[in-house]
C-alpha positions as CSV (number, residue, x, y, z in Angstrom):
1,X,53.4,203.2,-64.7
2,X,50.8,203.4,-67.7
3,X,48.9,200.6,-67.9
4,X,46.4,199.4,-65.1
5,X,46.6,197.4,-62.7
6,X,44.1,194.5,-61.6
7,X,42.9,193.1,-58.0
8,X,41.7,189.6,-58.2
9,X,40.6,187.3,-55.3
10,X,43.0,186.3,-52.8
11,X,43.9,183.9,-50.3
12,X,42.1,185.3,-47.1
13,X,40.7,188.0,-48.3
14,X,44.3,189.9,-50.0
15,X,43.7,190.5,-53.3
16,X,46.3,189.9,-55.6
17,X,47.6,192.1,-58.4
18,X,48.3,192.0,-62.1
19,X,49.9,194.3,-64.7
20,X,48.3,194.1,-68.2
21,X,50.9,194.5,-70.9
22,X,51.4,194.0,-74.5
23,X,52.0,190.7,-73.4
24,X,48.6,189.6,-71.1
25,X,48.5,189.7,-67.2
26,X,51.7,189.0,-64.7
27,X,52.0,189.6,-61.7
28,X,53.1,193.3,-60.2
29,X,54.7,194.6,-57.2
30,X,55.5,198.0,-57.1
31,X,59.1,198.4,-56.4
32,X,58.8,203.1,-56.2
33,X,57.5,204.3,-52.3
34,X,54.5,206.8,-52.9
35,X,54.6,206.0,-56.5
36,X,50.3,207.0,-57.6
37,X,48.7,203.8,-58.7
38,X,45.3,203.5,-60.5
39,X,43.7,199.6,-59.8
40,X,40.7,198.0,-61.4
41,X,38.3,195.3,-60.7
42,X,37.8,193.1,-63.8
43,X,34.1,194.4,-63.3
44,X,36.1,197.5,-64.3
45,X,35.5,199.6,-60.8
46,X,38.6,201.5,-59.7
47,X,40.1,202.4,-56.7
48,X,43.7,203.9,-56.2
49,X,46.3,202.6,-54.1
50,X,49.9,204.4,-53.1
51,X,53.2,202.0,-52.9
52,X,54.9,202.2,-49.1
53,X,58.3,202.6,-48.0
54,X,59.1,198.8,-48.5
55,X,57.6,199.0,-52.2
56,X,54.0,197.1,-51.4
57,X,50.6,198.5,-52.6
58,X,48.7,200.1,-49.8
59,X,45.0,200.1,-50.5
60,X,42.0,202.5,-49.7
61,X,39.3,201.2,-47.2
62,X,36.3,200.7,-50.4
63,X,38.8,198.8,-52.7
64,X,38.8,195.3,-50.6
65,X,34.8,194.7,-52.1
66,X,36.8,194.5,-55.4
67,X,38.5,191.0,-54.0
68,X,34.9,189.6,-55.0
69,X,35.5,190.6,-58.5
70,X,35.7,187.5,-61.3
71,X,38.6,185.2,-61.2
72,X,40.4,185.9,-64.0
73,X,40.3,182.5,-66.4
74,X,43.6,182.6,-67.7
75,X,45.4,182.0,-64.3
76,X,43.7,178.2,-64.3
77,X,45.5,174.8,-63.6
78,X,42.9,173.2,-65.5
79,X,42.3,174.4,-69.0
80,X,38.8,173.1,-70.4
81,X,38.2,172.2,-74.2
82,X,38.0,169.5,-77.1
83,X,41.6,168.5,-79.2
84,X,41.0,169.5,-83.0
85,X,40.1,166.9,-85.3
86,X,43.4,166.7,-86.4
87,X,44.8,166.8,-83.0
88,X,42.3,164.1,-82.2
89,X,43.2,162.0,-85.2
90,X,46.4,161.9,-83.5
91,X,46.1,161.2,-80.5
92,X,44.3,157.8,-81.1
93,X,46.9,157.0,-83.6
94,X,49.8,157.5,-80.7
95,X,47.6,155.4,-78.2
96,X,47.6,152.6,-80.5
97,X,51.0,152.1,-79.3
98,X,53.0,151.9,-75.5
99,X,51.9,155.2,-74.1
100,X,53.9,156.8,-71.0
101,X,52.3,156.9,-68.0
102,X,54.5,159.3,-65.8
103,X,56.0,162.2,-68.7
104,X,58.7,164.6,-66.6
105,X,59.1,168.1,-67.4
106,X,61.7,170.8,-67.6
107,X,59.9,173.9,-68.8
108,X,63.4,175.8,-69.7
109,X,63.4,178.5,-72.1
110,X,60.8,181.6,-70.1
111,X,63.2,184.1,-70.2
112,X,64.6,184.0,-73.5
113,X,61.0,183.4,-74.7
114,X,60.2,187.0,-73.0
115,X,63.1,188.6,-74.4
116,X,62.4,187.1,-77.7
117,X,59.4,188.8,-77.7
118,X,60.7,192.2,-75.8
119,X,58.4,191.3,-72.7
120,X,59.4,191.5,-68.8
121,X,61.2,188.5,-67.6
122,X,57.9,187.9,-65.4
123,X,55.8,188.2,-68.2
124,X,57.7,185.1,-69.8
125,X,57.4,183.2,-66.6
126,X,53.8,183.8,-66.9
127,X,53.3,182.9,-70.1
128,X,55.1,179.3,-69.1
129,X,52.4,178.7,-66.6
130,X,49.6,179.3,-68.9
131,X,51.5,176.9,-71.0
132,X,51.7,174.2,-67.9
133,X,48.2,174.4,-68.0
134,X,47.6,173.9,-71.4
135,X,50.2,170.9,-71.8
136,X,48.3,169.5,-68.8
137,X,45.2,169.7,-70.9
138,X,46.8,167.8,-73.9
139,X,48.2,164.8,-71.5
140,X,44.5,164.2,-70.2
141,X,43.7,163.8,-73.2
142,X,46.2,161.3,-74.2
143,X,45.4,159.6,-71.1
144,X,48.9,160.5,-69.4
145,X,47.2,160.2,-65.4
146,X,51.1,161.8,-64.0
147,X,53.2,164.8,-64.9
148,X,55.8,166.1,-63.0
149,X,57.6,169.9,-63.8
150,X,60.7,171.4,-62.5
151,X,58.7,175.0,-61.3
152,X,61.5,176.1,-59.4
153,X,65.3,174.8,-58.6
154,X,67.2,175.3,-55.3
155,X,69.5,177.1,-57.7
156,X,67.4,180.0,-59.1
157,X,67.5,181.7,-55.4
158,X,71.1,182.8,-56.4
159,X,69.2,185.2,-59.5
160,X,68.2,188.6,-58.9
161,X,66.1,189.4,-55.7
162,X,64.0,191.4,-58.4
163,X,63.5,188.1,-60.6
164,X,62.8,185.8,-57.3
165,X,60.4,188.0,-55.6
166,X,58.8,188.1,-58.7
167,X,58.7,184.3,-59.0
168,X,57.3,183.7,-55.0
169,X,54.6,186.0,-56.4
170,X,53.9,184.3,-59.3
171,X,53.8,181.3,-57.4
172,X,51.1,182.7,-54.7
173,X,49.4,183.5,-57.4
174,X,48.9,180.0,-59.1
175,X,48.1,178.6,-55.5
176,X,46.1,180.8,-54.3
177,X,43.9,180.3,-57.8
178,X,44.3,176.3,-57.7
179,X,42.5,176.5,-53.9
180,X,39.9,178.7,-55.5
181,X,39.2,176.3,-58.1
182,X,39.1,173.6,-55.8
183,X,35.5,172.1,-57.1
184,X,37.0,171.8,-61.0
185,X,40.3,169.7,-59.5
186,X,38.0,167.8,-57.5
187,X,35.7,167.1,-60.9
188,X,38.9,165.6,-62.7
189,X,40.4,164.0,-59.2
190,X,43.5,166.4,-59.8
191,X,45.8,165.6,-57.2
192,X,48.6,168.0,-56.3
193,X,51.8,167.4,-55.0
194,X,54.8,169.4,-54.3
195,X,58.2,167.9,-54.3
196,X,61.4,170.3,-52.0
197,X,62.7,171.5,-49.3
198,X,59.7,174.1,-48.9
199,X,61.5,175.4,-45.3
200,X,63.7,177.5,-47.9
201,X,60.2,179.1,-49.0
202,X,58.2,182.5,-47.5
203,X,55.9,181.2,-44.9
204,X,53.1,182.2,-46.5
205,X,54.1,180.9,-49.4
206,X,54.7,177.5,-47.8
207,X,51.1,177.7,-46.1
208,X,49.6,178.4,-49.3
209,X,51.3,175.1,-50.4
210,X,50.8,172.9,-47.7
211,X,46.7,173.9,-47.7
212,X,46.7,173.0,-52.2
213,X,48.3,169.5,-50.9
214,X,45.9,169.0,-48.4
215,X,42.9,169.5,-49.7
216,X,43.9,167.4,-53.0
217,X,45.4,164.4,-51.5
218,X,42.3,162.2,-51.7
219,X,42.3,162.9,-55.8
220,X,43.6,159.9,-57.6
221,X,42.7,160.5,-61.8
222,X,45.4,162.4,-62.0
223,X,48.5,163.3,-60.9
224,X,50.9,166.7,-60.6
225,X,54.2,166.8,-59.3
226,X,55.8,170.4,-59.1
227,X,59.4,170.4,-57.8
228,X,59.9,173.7,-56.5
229,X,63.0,174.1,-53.9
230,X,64.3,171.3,-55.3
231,X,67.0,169.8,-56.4
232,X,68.0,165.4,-57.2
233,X,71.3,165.8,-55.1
234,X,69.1,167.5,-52.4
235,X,66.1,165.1,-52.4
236,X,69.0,162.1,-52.7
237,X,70.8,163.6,-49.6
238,X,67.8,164.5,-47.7
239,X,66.8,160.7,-48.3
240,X,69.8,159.5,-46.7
241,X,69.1,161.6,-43.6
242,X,66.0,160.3,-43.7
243,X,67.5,156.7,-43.3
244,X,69.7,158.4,-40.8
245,X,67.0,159.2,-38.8
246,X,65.1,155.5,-39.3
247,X,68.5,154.0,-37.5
248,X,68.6,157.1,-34.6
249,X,64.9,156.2,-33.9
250,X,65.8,152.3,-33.8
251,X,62.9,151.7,-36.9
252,X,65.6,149.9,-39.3
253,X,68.9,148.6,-38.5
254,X,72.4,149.6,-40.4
255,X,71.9,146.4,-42.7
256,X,68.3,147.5,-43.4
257,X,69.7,150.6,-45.7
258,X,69.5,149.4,-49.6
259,X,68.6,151.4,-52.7
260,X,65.1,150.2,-52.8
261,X,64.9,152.1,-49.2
262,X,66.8,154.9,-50.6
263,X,63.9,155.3,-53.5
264,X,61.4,155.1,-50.8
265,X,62.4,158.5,-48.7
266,X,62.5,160.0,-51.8
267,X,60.2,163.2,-52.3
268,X,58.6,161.4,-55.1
269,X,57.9,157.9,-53.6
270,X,54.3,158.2,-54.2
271,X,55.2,158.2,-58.1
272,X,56.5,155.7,-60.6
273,X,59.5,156.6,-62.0
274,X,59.0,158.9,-65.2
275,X,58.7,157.2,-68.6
276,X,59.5,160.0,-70.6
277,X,61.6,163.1,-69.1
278,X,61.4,166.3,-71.8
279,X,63.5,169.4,-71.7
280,X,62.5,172.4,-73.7
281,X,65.1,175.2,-75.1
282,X,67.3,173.0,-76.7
283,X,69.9,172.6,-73.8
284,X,71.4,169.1,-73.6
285,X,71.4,168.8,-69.6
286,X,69.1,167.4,-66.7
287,X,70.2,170.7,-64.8
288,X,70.1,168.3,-61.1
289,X,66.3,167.1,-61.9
290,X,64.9,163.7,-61.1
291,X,68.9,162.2,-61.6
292,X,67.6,158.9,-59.5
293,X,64.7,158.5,-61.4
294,X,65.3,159.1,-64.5
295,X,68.0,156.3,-64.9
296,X,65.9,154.1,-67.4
297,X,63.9,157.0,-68.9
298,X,64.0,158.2,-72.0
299,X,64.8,161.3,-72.7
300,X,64.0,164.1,-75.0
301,X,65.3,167.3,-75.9
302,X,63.5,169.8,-77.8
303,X,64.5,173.0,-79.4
304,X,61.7,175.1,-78.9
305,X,61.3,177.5,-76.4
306,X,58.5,176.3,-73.5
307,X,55.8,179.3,-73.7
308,X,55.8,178.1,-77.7
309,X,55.9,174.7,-76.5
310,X,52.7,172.7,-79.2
311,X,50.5,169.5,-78.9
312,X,52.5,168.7,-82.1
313,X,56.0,168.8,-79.9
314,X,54.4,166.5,-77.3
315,X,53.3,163.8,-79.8
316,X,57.0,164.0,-81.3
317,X,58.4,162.8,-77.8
318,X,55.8,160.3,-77.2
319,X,57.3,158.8,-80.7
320,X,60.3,159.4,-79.2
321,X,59.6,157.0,-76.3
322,X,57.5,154.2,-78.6
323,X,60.8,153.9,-80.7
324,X,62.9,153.2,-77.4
325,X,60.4,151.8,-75.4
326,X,61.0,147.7,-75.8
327,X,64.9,148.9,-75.1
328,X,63.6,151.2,-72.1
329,X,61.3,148.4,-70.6
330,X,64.2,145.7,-70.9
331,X,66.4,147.5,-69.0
332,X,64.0,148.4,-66.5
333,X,63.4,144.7,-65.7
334,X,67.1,143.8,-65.7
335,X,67.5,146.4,-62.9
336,X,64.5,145.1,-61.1
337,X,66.3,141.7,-61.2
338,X,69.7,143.1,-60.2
339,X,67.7,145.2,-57.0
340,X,66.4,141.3,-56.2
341,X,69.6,139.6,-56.4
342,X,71.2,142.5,-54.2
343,X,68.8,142.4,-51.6
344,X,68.3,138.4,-51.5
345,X,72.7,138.6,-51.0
346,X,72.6,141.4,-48.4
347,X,70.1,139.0,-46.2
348,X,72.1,136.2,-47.1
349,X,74.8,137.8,-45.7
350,X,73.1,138.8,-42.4
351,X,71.8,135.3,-41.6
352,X,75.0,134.0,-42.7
353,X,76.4,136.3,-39.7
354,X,73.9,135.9,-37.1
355,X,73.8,131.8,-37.2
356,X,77.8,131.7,-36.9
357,X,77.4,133.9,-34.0
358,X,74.5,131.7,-32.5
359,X,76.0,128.0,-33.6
360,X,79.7,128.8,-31.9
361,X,81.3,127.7,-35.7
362,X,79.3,124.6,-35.7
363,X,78.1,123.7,-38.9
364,X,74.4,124.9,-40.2
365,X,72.2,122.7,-42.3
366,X,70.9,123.8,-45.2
367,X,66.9,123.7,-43.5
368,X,67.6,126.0,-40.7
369,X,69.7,128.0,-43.2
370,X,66.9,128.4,-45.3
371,X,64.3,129.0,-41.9
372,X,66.4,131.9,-40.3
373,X,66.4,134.0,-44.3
374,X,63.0,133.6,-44.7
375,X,62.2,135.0,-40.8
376,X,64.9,137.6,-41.3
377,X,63.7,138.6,-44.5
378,X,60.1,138.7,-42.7
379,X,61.5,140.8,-40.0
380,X,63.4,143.2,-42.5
381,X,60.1,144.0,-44.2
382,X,58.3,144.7,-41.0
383,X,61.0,146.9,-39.9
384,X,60.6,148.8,-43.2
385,X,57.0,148.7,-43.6
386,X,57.0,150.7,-39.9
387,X,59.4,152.9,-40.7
388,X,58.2,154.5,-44.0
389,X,54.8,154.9,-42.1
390,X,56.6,156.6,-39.5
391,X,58.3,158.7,-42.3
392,X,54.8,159.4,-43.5
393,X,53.2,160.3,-40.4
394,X,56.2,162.7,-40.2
395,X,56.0,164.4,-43.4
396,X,52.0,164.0,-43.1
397,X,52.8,166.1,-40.0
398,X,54.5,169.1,-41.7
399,X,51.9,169.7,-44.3
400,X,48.8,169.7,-41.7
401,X,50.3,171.6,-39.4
402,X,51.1,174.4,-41.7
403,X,47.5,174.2,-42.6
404,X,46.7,174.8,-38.9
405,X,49.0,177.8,-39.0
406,X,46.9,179.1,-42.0
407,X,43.3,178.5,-40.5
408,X,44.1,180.5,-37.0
């Protein structure tokens, strides 16, 4: 290997390693036992580490001081600065009109981005973080408080080990630098939240996780939702266990399952639905992201490759949504309606049940009629209010514990 390599700070006191390139900084794990390495602070202090058998960096005793070297900027969540004047020009002309409040993401495009450019696959997936960061900039400023990206799918496990290592390494990287930039989130009340099955994810990896959703959860300005391990039919069927497990416990009843309750155990029930779901690349596909919530969305799909991705290509979707947005919002509200009518039928139904089983046939008046749906519909809301705060607690649960885990 030519270039350098970096140590940076890491979580507990493991520094973590970059290879510069033509194209910047990604992340490097040496893949050659006993291959000679030559590592530099950013100070520009070296030290020289040896691969082992299993193709980690082994380090010498006096290179761990390095760890206190400066965080490199370019790995931030939170990108500082002012919009142009043009850019700002802009922006007030968009908020003039309906602006979204929840935009979706699927940052598609890394890889052919990289070879476009002849870089390393990793080096493209770096370069679409950076742009994350950046995109996350321009939505603050266009007062967009929520933003949720597809980081990861259930899927990509079934690439190259090479290419997925690489990615679980990119993405202890990015946490490991959002905990250490915990006071700037904080400053612009950046909550985190990570939507999947993180079980499928490296221990560490999921502790790493679980601590950036922690210590963010009390952050309410703004918003970030980053599926990784995910996938819609997944988070749909994991929501139905979910319900499953409500009826087990003897929290709802059978008759208590709706799709209101469905959207409830999903992953994202602490969201809105999106307003505006984008898709970079120029595919034409939703590729098994946010399917349920996406229904009366609108949705944009752009040609441009996501590490090129430009302020101007985000103000041409929000157009996108203005234009559709009377059309969105109507149908929005006619499905609210609908979801009513369903569930006002489905007690109906219930009472309708219970008082011919109670009355022996005998005829019901339309008083007591109306008496037993109002107390059941009373009673159906109680049993749902305890068991999505039992779902909570659980799922509360999983994060702290594996924060315990990490602070042993």
């Amino acid at each position: 290997m030519n270039e350098a390599l970096y140590v940076f700070p890491g979580q507990r006191g493991r520094p973590s390693v970059l290879f510069q390139s033509r194209g910047g900084l990604v992340p490097c794990r040496s893949r050659e036992p006993g291959l000679q390495l030559t590592v530099k602070s950013i100070s520009g202090c070296k030290c020289n580490a040896i691969s082992s058998k299993n193709g980690t960096l082994m380090w010498e005793p006096d290179a761990f001081p390095f760890v206190k070297a400066k965080t490199c900027t370019d790995m931030s969540w939170i990108k500082e600065g002012e919009l142009s004047l043009l850019e700002k020009i802009s922006a007030n002309i968009l908020k003039a009109g309906p602006m979204p409040k929840h935009v979706a993401f699927i940052m598609d495009g890394n890889r052919r981005f990289a070879r476009k450019k002849n870089m390393e696959r990793q080096e493209g997936h770096m370069q679409g973080f950076n742009k994350l960061a950046e995109t996350l900039r321009w939505c603050k400023h266009l007062n967009i408080p929520e933003v949720t990206v597809y980081a990861f799918s259930i899927e990509n496990f079934k690439r190259t080990e090479d290419e997925v290592d690489g990615l679980m390494e990119l993405a202890r990287q990015k946490f490991e630098r959002l905990l250490e930039e915990h006071e700037n989130l904080e400053k612009h009340g950046v909550c985190i939240r990570v939507l999947g099955d993180l079980n499928m994810l490296p221990l560490d990896l999921q502790q790493l996780i679980a601590k950036a959703v922690f210590t963010t959860r009390n952050h309410n300005k703004c918003f970030v939702n980053v599926c990784f391990a995910y996938t819609s039919r997944y988070e749909i069927t994991n929501a139905v266990r979910e319900m499953a497990w409500g009826v087990e416990q003897g929290l709802i009843k059978g008759s208590d399952v709706s799709e209101a309750l469905l959207s409830e155990c999903l992953y994202s029930n602490n969201s809105p639905n999106p307003d505006l779901l984008i898709r970079t690349s120029g595919e034409v596909r939703l590729s098994d992201f946010l399917l349920w919530q996406t229904s009366h969305s609108c949705l944009v799909f752009q040609s441009v490759l996501w590490p090129e991705y430009s302020f101007w290509n985000l103000c041409e979707a929000i157009l996108q949504y203005q234009l559709n947005h009377k059309s969105i919002q109507k149908a929005r509200d006619l499905h609210r309606e609908h979801q009513a009518l369903q569930q006002l039928e489905a007690d109906r139904a219930c009472v309708a049940e219970l008082l011919q089983h109670h009355s022996n046939g005998k005829p019901v008046d339309s008083q007591r009629r109306q008496e037993a749906l109002l107390h059941y519909t009373s009673c159906r809301e109680e049993r749902v209010r305890d068991f999505l705060k039992a779902l909570k607690h659980k799922r509360d649960s999983f994060f702290s514990d594996l924060c315990k885990v990490l602070s042993l």
